[in-house]
C-alpha positions, 0 to 999 in steps of 0.5 A, spaced: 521 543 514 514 542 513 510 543 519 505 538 522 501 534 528 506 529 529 506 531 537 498 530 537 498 523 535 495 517 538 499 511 538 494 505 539 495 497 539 491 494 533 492 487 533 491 481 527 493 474 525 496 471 519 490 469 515 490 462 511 490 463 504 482 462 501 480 458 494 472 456 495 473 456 488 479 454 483 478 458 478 481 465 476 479 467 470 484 472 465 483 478 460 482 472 455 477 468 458 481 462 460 481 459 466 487 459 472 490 455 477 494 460 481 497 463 488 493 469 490 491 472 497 494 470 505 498 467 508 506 467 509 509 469 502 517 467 503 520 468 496 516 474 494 518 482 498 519 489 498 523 491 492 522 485 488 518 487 481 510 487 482 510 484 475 512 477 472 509 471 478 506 466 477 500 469 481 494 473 482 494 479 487 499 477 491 501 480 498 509 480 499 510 478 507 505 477 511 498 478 510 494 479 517 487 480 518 481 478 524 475 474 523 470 479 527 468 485 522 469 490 526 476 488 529 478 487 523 475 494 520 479 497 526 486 493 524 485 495 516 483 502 518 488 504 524 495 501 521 499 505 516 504 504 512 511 505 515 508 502 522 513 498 527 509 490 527 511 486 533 510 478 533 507 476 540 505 468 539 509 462 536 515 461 535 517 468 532 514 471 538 518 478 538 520 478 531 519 486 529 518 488 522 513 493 518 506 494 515 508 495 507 500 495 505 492 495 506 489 491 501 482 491 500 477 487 497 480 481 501 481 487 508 488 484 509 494 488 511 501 486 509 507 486 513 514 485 512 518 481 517 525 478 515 527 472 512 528 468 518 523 470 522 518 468 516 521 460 517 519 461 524 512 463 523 505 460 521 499 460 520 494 464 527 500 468 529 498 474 532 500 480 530 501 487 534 501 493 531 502 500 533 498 504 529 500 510 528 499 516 523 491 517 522 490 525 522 497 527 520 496 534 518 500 539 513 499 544 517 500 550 512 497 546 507 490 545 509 488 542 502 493 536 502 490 530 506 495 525 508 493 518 510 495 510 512 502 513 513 507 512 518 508 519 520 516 517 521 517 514 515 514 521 512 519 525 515 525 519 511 521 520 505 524 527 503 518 531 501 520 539 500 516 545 499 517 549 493 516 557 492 509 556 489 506 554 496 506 546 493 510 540 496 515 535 491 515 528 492 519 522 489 515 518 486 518 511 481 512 512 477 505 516 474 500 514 473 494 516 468 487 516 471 485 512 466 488 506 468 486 507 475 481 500 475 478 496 481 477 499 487 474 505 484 468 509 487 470 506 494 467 510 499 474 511 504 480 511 501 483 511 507 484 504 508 485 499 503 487 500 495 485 500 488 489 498 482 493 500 476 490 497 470 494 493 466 491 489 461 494 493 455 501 492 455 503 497 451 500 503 454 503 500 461 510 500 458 508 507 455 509 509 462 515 505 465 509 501 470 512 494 468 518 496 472 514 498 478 516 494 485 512 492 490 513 499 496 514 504 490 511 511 490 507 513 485 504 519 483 496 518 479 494 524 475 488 527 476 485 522 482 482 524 488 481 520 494 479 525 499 472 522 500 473 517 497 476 514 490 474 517 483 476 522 477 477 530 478 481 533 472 488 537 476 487 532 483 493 529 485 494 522 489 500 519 492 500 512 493 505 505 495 504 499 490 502 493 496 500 488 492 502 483 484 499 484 477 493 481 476 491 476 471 483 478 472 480 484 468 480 492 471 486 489 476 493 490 477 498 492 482 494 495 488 496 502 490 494 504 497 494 512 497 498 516 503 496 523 500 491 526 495 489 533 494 484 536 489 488 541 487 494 540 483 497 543 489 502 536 490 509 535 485 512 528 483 519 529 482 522 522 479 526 518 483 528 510 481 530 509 489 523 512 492 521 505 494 518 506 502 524 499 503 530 505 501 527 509 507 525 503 512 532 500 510 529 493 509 532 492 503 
């Protein structure tokens, strides 16, 4: 069993509300110049979930579940940097008060985070209800691999992932997908990777259907070659990100479906084993 800190831990409240949908301007422009009126980022999204497909909506960007977020700053930087994929979330107000589910991503840019809950709680919620979440994972360490960062990840659903160590004094992950660095587009030279995302290009098709990225599903882990998100988010030939798809293809040029990082290492010192079930909804149990 890998050692780690789990016991050293804080488990501390952060708190959002359900953030309304935004359009100050109509318009999304696509990889061909041609102008769109879509469904993109917030509110309560019923029809699209964790292990559905990423590709194929009509829409840009979107958030499977519920998105949540806070209109001071640094409330909501707190809520965005604190909560991690895999914790448990708890309604508190309206009529869903007391329904529970599970933060599925941090998106970036809009500064949402994506939360699960059930079909028929979503019917019962709305627009400005509060969210509580209990953080949990931030400075989770490997112990006997001081070079592997992990982060934004819920030290329980790490534990349900299936990890293994390996005799070279490396760890195996199952992973859906990798992904070459070459796709890695917006979000790239972030200067934290510890909160938000960044996206897989996808604007040439033949090469996303090269690596079998045209299959993922929104909670799928993928493995991205020679990606560092350390102190940040960029290229270093032999470094290894492990990240979970948060959010839907995109129509705009250098976007895609969003990956939230939850392991990186500037070594090669992390393996991807493929596994068509290693979606963080087979370890939650939530689909």
């Amino acid at each position: 069993m890998i050692k780690t800190n789990i016991n050293n831990l804080v488990i501390q409240s952060v708190q959002g509300k359900i953030h309304h949908p935004m359009a100050v301007y109509p318009y999304r422009i696509d990889t061909e110049g041609q102008a769109n009126v879509l469904p993109a980022t917030g509110g309560i999204t019923y029809n699209v979930k964790i292990g559905d497909p990423a590709f194929g909506w009509v829409g840009d960007h979107i958030e499977p579940g519920v998105s949540i977020r806070n209109e001071d700053k640094g409330e909501n930087g707190a809520l965005n940097l604190l909560a991690c994929i895999g914790n448990e979330a708890k309604v508190i107000t309206g009529e869903a008060k007391g329904a529970k589910g599970y933060v599925t991503g941090i998106h970036g840019g809009i500064d949402h985070v994506i939360v699960y809950f059930k079909e028929e709680d979503l019917d019962k919620m709305v627009v400005d209800d509060k969210i509580l979440i209990k953080a949990h994972g931030q400075g989770l360490k490997l112990l006997d691999y001081p070079e592997i960062k992990v982060m934004s990840l819920d030290p329980n659903l790490f534990c349900k992932i299936g990890i293994k160590e390996t005799s070279d004094g490396k760890i195996e992950v199952p992973v859906v997908a990798e992904v070459p660095a070459y796709l890695m587009g917006s979000g790239i030279g972030t200067s934290t990777s510890f909160k938000g995302d960044y996206d897989i290009m996808t604007s040439d098709k033949e090469v996303v259907k090269k690596y079998g990225l045209d299959k993922l599903k929104f909670g799928d882990l993928v493995l991205l070659r020679d990606c560092d998100n350390t102190y940040g988010r960029g290229y270093l030939k032999g470094a290894v990100s492990i990240g979970v798809i948060v959010h839907s293809d995109c129509i705009k040029m250098g976007h895609g479906p969003g990956v939230t990082i939850i392991m990186t290492s500037k070594k090669s010192l992390i393996k991807g084993v493929k596994n068509s079930n290693a979606n963080i909804g087979n370890y939650l149990d939530i689909i």
